[in-house]
N, CA, C and O of each residue as an XYZ file, in Angstrom:
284
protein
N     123.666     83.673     36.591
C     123.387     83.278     35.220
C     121.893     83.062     35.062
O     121.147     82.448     35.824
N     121.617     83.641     34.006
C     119.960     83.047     33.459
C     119.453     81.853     33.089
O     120.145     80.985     32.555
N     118.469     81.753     33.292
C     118.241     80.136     33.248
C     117.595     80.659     31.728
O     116.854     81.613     31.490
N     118.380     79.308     30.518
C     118.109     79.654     29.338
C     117.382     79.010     28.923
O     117.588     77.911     29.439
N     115.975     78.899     27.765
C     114.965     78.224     27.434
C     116.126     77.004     26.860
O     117.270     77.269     26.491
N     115.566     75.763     26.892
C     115.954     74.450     26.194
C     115.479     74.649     25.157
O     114.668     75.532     24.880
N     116.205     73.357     24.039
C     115.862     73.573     22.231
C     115.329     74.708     21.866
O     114.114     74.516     21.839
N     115.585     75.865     21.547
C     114.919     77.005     20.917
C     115.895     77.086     19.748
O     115.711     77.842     18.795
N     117.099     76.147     19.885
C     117.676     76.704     18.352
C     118.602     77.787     18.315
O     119.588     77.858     17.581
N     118.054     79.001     19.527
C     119.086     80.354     19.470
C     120.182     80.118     20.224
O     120.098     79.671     21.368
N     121.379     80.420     19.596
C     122.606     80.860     20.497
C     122.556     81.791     21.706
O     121.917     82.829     21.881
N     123.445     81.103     22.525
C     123.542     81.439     24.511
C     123.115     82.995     24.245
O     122.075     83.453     24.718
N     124.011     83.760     23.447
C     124.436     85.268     23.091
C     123.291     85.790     23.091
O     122.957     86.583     23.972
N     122.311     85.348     21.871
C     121.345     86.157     21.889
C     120.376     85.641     23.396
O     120.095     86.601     24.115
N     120.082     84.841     23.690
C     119.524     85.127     25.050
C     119.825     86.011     26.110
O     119.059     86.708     26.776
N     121.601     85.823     26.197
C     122.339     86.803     26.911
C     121.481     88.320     26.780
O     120.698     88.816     27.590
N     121.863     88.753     25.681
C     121.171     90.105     25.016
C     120.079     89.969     24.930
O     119.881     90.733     23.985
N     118.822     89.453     25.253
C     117.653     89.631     25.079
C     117.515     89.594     26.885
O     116.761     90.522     27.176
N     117.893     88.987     27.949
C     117.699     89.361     28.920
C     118.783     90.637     29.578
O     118.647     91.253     30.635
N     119.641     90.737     28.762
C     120.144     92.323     29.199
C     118.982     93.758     28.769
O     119.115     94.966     28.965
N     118.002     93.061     28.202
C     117.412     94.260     28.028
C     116.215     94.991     28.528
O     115.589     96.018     28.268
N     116.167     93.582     29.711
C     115.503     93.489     31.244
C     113.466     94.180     30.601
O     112.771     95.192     30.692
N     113.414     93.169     30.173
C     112.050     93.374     29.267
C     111.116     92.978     30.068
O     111.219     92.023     30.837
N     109.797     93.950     29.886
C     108.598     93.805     30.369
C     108.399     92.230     31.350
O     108.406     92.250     32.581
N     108.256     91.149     30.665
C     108.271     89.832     30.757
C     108.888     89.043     30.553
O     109.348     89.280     29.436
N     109.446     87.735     31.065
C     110.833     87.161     31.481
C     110.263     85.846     30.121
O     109.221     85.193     30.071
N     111.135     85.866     29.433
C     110.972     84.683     28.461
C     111.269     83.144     28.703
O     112.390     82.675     28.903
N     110.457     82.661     28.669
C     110.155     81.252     28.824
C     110.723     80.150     27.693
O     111.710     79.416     27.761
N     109.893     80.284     26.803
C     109.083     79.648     25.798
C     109.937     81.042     24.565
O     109.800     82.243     24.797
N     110.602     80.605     23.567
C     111.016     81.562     22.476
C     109.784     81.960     21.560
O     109.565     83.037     21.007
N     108.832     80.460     21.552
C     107.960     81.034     20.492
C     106.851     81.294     20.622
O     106.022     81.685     19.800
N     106.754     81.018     22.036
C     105.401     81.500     22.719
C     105.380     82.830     23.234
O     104.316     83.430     23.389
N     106.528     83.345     23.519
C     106.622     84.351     24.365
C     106.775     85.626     23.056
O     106.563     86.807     23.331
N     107.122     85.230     21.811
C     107.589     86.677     20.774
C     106.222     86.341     19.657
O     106.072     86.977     18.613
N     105.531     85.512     19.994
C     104.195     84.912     19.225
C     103.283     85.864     18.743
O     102.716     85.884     17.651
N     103.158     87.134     20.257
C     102.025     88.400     19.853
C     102.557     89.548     19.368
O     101.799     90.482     19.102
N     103.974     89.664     19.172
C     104.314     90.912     19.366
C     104.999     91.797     19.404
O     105.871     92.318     18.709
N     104.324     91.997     20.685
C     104.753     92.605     22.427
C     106.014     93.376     22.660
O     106.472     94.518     22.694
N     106.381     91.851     22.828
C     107.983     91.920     23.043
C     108.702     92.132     21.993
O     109.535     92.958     22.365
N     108.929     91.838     20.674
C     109.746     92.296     19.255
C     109.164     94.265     19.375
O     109.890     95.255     19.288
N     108.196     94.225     19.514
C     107.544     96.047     19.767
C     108.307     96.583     20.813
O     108.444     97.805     20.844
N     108.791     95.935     21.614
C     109.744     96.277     23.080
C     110.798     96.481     22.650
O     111.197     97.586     23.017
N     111.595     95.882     21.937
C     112.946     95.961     21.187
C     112.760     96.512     20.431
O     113.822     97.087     20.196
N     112.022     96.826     19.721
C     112.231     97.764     18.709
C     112.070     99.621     19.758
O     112.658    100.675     19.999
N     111.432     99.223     19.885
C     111.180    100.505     20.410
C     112.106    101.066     21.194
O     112.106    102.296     21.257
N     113.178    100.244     22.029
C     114.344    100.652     22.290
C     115.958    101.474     21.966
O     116.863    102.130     22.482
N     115.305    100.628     20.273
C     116.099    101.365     19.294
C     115.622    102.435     18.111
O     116.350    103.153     17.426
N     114.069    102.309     18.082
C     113.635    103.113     17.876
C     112.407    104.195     18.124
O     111.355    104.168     17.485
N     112.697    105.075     19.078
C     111.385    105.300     19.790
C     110.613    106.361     19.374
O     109.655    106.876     19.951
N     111.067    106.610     18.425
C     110.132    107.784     17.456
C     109.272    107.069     16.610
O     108.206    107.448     16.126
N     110.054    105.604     16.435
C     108.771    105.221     14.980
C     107.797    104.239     16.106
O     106.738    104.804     16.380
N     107.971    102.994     16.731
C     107.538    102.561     18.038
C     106.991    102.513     19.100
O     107.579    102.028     20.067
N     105.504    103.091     19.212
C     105.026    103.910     20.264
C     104.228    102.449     21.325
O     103.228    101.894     20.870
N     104.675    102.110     22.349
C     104.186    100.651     23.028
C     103.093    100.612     23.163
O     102.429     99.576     23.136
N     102.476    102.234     23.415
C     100.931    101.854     23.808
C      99.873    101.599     22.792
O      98.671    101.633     23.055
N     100.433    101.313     21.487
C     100.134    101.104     20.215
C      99.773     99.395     20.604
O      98.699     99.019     20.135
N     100.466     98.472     21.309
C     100.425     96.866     21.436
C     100.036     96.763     22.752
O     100.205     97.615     23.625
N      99.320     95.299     22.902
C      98.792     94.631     23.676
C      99.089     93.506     23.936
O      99.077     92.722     22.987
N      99.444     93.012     25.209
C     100.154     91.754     25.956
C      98.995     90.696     25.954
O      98.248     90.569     26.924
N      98.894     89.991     24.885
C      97.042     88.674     24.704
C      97.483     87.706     24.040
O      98.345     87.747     23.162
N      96.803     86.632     24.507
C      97.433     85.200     23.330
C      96.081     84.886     22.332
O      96.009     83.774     21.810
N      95.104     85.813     22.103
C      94.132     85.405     20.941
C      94.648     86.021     19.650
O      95.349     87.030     19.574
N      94.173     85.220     18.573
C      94.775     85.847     17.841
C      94.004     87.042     17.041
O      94.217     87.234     15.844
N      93.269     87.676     17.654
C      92.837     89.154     17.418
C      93.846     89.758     17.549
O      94.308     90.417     16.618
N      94.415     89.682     18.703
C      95.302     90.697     19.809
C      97.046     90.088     18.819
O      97.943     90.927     18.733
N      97.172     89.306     18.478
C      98.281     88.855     17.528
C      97.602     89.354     16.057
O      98.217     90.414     15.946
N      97.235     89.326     15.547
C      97.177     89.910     14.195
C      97.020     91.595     14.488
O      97.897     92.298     13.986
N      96.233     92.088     15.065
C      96.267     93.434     15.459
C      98.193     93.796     15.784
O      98.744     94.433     14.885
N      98.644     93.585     16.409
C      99.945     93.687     17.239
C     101.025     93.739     15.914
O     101.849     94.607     15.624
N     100.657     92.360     15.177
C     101.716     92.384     13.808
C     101.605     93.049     12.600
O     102.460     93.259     11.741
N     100.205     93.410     12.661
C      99.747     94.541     11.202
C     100.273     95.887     11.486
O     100.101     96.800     10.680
């Protein structure tokens, strides 16, 4: 079993499914860890990989690298 972040609010399930999808980086922190990006660009791109290109985003906690990532 995965060890699941405390208080984040999300149901077991979606953690379940967010570590079945064995992503770049192991989530900690819910709102630290989907804060730049990155990782929502990872999932998406799973389901959609024609519109989604990864090397388009960058793994950074300034928020250059977060506003760049979400525009």
């Amino acid at each position: 079993m995965t060890n699941l972040p405390r208080k984040s609010g999300l149901p077991r399930e979606v953690f379940k499914w967010l570590h079945s999808l064995n992503l770049t980086f192991p989530i900690h922190n819910i709102r630290r860890d989907f804060s730049n990006g990155y990782l929502t660009a990872e999932i998406l791109s799973r389901y959609f990989p024609a519109e989604v290109e990864m090397h388009m985003f960058y793994t950074g906690i300034s928020t250059s690298t977060k506003l760049t990532n979400w525009s």
